[in-house]
GUSE-823680 format. One line per 8 residues: their letters; for each residue x, y, z of N, C-alpha, C, O. Coordinates in Angstrom, 1 decimal, decimal comma. Layout:
A) X/Y/Z/X/Y/Z/X/Y/Z/X/Y/Z | ... $
end
This chain:
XXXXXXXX) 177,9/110,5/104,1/176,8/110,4/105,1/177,2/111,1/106,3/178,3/111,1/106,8 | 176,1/111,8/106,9/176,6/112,5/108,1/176,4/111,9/109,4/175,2/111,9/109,9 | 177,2/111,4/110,0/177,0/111,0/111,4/176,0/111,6/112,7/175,5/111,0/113,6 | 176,0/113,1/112,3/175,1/113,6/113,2/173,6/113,3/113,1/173,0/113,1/112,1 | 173,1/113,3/114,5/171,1/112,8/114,7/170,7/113,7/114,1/171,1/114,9/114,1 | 169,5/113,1/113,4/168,3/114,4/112,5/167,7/114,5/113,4/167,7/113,6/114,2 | 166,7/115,8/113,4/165,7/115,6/114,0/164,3/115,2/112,6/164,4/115,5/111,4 | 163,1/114,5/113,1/162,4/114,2/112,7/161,3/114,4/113,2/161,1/114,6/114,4 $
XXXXXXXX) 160,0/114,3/112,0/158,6/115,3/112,6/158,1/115,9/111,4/158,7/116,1/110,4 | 156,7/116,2/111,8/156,0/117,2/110,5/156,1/118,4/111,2/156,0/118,7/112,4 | 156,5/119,4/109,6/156,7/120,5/109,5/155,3/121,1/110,3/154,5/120,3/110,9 | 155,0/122,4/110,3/154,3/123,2/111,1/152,9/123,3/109,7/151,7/123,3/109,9 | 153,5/123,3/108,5/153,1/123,5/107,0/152,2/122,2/107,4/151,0/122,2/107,7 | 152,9/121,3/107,4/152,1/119,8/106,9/150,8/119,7/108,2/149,9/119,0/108,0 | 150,9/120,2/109,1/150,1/120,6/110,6/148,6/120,9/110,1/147,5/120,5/110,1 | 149,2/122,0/109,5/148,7/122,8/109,1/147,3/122,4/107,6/146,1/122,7/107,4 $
XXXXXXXX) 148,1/121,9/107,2/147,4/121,3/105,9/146,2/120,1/106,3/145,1/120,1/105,8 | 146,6/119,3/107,3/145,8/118,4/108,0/144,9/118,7/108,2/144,0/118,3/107,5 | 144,9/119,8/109,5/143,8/120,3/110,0/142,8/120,8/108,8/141,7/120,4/108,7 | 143,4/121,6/107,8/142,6/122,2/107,2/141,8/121,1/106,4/140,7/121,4/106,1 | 142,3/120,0/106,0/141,5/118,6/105,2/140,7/118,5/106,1/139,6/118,3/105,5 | 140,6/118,6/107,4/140,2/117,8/108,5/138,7/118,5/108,4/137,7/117,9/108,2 | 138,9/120,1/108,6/137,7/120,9/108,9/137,5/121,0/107,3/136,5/121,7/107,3 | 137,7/120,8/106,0/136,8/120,5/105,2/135,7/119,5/105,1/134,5/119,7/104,8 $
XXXXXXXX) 136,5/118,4/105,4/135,4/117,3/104,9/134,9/117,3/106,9/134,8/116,1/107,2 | 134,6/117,9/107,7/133,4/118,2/108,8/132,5/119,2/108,1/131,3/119,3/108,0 | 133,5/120,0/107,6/131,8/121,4/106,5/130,7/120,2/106,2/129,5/120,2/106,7 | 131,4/119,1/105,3/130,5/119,0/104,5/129,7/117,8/105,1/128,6/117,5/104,6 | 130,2/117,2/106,3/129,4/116,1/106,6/128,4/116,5/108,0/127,4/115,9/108,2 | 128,7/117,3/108,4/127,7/117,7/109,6/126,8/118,0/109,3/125,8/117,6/110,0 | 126,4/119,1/107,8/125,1/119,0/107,5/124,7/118,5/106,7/123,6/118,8/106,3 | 125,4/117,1/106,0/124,6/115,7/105,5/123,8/115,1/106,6/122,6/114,9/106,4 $
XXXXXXXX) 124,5/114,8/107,9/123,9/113,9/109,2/122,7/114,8/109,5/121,6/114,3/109,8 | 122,8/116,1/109,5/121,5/116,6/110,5/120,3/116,7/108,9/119,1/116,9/108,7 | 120,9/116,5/108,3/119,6/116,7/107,3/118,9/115,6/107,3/117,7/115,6/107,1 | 119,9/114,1/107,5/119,2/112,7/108,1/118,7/112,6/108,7/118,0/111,6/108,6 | 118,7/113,1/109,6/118,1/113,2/111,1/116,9/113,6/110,6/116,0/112,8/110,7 | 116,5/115,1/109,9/115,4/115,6/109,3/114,4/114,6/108,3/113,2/114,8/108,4 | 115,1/113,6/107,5/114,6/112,9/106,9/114,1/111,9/107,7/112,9/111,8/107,5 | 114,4/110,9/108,8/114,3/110,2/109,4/112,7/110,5/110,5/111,7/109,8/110,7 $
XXXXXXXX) 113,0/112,0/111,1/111,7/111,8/111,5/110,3/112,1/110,8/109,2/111,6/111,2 | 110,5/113,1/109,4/109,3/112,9/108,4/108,9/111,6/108,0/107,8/111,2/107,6 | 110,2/110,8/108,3/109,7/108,8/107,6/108,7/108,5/109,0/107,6/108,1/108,9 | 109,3/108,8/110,2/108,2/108,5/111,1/107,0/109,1/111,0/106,0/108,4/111,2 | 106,7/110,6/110,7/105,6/111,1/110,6/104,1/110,1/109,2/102,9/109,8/109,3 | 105,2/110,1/107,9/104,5/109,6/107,2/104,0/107,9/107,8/102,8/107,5/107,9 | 105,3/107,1/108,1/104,6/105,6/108,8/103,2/106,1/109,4/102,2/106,1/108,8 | 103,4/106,8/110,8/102,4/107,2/111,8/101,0/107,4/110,5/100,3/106,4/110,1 $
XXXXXXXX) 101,0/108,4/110,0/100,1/108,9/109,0/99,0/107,8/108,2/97,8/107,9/108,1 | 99,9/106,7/107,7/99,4/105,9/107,4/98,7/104,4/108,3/97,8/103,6/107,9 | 99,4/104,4/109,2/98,9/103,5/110,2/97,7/104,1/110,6/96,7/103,4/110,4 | 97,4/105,4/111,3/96,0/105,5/111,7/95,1/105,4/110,3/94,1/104,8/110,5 | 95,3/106,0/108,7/94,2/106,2/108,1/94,0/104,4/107,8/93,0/104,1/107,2 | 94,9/103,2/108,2/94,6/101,8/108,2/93,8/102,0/108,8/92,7/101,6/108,4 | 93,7/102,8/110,3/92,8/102,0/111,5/91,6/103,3/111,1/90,6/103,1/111,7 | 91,6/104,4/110,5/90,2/104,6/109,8/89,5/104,0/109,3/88,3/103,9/109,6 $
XXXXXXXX) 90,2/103,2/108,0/89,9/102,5/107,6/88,6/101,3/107,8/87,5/101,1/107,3 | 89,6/100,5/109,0/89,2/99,6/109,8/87,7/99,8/110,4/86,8/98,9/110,7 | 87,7/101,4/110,7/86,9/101,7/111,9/85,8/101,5/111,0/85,0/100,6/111,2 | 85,7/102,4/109,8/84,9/102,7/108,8/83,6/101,3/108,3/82,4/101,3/107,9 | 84,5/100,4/108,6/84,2/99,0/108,1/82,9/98,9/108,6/81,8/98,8/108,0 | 83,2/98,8/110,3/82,4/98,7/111,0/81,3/99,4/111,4/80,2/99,0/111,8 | 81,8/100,7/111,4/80,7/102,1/111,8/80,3/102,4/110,2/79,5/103,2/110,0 | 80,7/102,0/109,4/79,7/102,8/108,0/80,3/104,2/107,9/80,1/104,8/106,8 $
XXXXXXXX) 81,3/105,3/109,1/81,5/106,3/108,8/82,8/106,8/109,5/83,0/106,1/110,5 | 83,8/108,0/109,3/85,3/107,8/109,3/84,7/108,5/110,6/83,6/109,0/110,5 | 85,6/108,4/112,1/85,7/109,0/113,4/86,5/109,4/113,7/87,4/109,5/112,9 | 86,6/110,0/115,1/87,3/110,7/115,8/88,4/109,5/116,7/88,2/108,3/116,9 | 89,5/110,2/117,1/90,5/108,8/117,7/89,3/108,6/119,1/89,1/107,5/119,6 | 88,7/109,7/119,5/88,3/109,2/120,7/87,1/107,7/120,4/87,0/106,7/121,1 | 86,5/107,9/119,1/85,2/106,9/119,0/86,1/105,7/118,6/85,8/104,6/119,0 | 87,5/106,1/117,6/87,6/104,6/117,2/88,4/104,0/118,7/88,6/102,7/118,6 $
XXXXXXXX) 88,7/104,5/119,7/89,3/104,0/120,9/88,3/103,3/121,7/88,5/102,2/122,3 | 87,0/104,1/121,9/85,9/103,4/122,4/85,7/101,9/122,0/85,6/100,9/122,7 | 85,8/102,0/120,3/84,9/101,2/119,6/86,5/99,9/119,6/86,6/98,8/119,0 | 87,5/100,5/120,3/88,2/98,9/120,9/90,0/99,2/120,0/90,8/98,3/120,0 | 90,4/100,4/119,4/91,1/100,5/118,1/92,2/100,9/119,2/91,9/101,9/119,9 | 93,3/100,4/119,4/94,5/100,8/119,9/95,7/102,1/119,0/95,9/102,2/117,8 | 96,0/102,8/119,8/97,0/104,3/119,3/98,5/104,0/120,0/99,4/104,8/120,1 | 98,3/103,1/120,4/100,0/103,0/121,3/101,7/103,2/121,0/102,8/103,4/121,5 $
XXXXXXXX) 100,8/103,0/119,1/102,6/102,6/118,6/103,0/103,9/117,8/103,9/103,8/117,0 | 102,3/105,0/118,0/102,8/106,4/117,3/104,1/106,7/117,8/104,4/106,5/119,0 | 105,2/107,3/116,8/106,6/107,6/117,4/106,7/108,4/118,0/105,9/109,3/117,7 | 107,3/108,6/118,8/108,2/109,9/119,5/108,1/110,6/119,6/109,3/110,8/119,9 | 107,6/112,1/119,6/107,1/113,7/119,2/106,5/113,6/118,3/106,6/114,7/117,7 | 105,8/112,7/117,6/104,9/112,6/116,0/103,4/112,9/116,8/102,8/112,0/117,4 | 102,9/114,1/116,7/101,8/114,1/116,3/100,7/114,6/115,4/100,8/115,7/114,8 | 99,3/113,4/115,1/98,3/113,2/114,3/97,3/113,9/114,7/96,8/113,7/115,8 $
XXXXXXXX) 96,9/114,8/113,5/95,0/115,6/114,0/94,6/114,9/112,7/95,2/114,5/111,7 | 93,3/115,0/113,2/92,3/114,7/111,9/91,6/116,2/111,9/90,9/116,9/112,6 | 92,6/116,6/110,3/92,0/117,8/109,9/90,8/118,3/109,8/90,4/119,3/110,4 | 90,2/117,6/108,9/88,9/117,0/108,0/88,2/115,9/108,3/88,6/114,8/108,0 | 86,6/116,1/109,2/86,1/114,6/108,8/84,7/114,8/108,6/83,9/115,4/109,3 | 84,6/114,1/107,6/83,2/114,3/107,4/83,0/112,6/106,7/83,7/112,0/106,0 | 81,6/112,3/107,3/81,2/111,0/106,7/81,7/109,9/105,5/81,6/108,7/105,4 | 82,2/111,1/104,4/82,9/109,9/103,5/84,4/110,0/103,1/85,0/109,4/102,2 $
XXXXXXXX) 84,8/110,9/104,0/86,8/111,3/103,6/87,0/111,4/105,0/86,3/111,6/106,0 | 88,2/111,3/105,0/89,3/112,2/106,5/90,4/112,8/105,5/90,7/112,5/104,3 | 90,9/113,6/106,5/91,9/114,3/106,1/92,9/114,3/107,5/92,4/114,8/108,6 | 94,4/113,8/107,6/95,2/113,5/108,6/96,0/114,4/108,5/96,3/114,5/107,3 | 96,6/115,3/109,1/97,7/116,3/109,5/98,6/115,7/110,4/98,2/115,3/111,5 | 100,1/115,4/110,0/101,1/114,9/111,0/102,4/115,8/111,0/103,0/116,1/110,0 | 102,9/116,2/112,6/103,8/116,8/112,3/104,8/116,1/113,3/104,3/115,2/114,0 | 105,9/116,5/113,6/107,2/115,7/114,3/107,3/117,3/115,1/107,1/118,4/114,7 $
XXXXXXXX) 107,7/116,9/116,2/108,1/118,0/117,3/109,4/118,8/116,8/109,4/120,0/117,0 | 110,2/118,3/116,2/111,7/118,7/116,1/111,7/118,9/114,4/112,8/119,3/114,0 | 110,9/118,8/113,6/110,6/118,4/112,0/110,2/120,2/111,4/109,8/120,8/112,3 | 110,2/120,8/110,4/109,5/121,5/110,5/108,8/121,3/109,1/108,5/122,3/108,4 | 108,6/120,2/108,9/107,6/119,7/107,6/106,8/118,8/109,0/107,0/118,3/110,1 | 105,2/119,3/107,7/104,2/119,1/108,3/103,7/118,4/106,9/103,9/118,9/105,8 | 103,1/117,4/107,0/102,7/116,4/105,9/100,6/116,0/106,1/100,0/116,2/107,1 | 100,3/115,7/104,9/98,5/115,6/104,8/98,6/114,0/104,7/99,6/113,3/104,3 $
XXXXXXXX) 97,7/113,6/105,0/97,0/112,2/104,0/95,9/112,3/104,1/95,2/112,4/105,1 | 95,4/112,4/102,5/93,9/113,0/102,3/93,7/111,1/101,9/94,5/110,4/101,4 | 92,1/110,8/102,3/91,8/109,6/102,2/90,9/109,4/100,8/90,5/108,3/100,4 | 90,5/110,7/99,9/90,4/110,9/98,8/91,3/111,2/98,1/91,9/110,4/97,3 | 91,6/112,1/98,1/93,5/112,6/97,1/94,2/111,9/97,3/95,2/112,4/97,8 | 94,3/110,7/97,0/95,2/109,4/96,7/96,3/109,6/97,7/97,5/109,7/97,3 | 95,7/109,5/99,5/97,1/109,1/100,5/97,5/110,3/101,1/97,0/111,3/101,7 | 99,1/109,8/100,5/99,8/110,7/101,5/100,2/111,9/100,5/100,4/111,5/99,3 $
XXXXXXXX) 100,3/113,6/100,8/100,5/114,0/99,9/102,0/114,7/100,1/102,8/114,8/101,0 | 102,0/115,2/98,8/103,5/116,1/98,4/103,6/116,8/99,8/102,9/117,5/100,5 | 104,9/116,5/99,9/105,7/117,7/100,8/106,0/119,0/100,2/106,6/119,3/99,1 | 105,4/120,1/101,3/104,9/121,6/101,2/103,4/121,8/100,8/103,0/122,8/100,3 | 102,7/120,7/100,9/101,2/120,6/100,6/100,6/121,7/101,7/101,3/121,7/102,8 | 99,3/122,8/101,7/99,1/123,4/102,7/98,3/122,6/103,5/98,5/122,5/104,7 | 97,2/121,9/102,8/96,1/121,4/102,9/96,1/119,9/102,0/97,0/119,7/101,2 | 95,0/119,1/102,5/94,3/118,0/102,1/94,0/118,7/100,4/93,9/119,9/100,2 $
XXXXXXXX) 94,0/117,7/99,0/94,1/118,4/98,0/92,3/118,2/97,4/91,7/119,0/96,7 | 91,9/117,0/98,1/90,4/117,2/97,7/89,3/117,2/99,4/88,4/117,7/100,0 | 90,1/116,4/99,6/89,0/116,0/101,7/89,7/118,2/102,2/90,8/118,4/102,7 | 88,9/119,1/102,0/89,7/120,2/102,5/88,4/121,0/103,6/88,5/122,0/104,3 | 87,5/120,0/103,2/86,3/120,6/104,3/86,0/119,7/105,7/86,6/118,7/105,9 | 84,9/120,2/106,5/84,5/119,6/107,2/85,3/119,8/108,7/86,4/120,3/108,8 | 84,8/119,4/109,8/84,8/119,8/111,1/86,6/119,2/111,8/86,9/118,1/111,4 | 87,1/119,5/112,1/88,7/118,8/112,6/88,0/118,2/113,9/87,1/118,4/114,6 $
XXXXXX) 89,0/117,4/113,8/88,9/116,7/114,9/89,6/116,5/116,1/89,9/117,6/116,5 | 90,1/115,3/117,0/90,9/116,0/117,9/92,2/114,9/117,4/92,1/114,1/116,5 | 93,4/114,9/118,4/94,6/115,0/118,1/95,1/114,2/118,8/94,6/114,1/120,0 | 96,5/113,2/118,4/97,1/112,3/119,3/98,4/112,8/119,3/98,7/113,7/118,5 | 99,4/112,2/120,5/100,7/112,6/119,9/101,6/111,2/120,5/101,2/110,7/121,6 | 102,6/110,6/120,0/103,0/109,8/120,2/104,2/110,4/121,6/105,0/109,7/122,2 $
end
């Protein structure tokens, strides 16, 4: 046994090796998180989406025909709870369909809910798949 002090410590190698683990698994996780982020505000765009065609819905009950946000606001229908940079046009309206357009400020998916074409539709949809006519309307934004 040698009586003399070691020195002790990671090599420059093992430093080395760290870091490089280190900035692997950052490659791969920085753009899992921002793609979450991406998913997260289309989940708000679609909620939004569907909460106003409820309060079309609603409106419809009463008026016999689908409106504009300004008539169903008249007619007493609250818009308050839209998210954050989400905003809703009514593409399409004509007396017996709407057609909803919602997009997120920071999102660059833009989503339909056609109130005949069963909802909300596929993402990369251009358009409403059957409601694709009729006058637009005007627009909220949360």
């Amino acid at each position: 046994m040698s009586t003399e002090p070691r020195d002790e410590g990671f090599t420059l190698i093992e430093l080395l090796v760290v870091m490089i683990i280190i900035g692997i698994l950052a490659a791969i996780a920085i753009p899992l998180y921002l793609n979450q982020r991406t998913n997260a505000r289309d989940t708000a765009v679609k909620s939004d989406l569907r909460s106003v065609a409820a309060q079309e819905e609603g409106y419809y009950a009463g008026a016999l025909n689908y409106g504009t946000f300004v008539q169903m606001q008249s007619a007493g229908i609250s818009f308050n709870h839209l998210s954050s940079g989400v905003t809703i046009t009514i593409a399409h309206l004509n007396g017996e369909s709407y057609c909803l357009k919602g997009t997120q400020a920071q999102s660059p998916n833009t989503w339909y809910y056609d109130s005949q074409g069963g909802g909300l539709q596929p993402r990369g949809s251009a358009d409403c798949t059957v409601t694709n006519s009729g006058p637009a309307g005007d627009s909220l934004s949360g």
